[in-house]
C-alpha positions in Angstrom: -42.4 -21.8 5.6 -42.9 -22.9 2.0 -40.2 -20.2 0.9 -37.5 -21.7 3.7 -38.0 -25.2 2.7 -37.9 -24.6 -1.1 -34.3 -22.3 -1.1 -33.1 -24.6 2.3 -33.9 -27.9 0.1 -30.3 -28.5 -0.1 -29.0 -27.9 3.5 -29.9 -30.9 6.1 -29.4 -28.0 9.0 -32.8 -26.5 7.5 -34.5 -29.1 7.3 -33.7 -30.3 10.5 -34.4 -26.9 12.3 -37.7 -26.7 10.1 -39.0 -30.1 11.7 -38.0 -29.2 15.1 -39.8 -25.8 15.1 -42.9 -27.6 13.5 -43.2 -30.4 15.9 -42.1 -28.1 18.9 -45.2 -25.5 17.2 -47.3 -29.0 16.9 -47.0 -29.9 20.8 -47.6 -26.0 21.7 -50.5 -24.7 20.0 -54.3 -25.3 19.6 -55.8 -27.8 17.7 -57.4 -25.7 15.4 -53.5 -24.8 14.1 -52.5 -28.6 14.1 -53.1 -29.5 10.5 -51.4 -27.0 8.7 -48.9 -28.0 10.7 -48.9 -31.5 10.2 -49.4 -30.7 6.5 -45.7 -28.5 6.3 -43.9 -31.7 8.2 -45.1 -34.0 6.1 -44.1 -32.2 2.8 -40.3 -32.2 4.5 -40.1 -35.8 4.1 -41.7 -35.8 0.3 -40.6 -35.1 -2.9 -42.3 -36.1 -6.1 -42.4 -36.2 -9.6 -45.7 -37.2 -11.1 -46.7 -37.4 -15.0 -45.3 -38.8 -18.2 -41.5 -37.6 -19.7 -37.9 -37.7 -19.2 -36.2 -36.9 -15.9 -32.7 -35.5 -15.8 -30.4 -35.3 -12.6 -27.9 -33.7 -11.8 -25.6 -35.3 -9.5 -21.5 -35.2 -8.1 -20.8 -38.7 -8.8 -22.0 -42.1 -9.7 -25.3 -43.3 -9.5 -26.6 -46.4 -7.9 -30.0 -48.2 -7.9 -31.1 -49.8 -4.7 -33.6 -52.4 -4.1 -35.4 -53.0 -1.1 -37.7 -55.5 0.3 -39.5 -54.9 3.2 -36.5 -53.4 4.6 -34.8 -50.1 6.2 -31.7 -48.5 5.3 -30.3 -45.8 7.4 -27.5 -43.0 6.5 -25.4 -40.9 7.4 -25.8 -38.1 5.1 -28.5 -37.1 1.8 -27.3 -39.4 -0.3 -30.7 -40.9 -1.6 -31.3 -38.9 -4.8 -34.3 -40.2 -5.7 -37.0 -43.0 -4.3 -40.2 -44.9 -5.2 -43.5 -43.1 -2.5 -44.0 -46.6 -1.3 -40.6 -45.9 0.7 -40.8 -44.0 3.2 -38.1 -41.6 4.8 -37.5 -40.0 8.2 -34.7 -38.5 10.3 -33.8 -40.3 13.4 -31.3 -40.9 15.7 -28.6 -43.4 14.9 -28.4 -44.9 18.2 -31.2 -46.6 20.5 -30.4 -45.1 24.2 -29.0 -41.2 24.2 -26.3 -42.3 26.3 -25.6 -44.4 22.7 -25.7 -41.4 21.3 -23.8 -38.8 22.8 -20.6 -41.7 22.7 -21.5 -42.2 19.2 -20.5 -38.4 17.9 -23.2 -39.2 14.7 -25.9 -36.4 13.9 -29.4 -37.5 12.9 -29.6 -39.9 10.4 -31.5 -40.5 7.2 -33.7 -43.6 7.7 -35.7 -45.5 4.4 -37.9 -48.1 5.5 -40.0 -49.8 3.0 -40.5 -52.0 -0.4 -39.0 -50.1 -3.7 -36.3 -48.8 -5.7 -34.1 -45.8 -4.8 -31.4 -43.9 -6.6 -28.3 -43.6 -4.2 -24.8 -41.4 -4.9 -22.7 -42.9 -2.4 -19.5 -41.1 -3.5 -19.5 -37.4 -5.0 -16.6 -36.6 -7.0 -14.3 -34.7 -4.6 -12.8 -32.8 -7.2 -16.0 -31.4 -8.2 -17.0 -30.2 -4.7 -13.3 -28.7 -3.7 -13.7 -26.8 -7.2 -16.9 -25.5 -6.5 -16.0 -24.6 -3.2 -13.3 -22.7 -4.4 -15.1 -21.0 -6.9 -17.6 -19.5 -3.3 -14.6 -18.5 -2.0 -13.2 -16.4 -4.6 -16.9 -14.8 -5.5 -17.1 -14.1 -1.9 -13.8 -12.4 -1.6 -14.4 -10.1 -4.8 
């Protein structure tokens, strides 16, 4: 689990299968099994950095801080790049009824609800991702 969640960090489609095996595992097997479980869902919705230094990121375009108050903020995609712990994040659908849903065409969607600062990239630089896509597609055709 720990290996599929560190190298699938990047892909929503792991992380989205990851918490649907766990909670489907969660519902399904003994108690006994439940919080090691519980434990490996919860670390899909945290990141952290903890101590005293300098942080560098390294992002495809502009960076944004957002406040919020009490609030909730839902998207479309991973755009958050980084967030206080007091907010708290979770996948959900974007639409209240599934009949919503299936009309709406939108896949799971990125939910912050809390009080604190986050660090948002609203717009990569498309340049940089059709280059670097390019660059995949020639390694993989070598």
């Amino acid at each position: 689990m720990t290996e599929i969640r560190l190298f699938g960090k990047d892909s929503i489609q792991v992380a989205r299968r990851l918490r649907a095996m766990l909670e489907n595992l969660i519902e399904v097997l003994p108690e006994q099994r439940l919080l090691v479980l519980r434990h490996e869902l919860s670390l899909l919705d945290k990141t952290a950095l903890t101590g005293k230094g300098t942080v560098m990121l390294a992002v495809d375009g502009p960076i944004e801080e957002i406040e919020l108050k009490d609030d909730r903020l839902l998207m479309d995609g991973p755009f958050v790049i980084a967030r206080t712990d007091t907010i708290k994040f979770t996948m959900r659908w974007p639409a209240q009824s599934l009949t919503s849903y299936l009309m709406s065409g939108e896949k799971l969607s990125h939910c912050y609800e809390g009080s604190g600062r986050m660090l948002v990239c609203w717009t990569p630089y498309w340049r940089l991702m059709l280059m670097r896509r390019r660059e995949s597609e020639t390694a993989l055709a070598d």
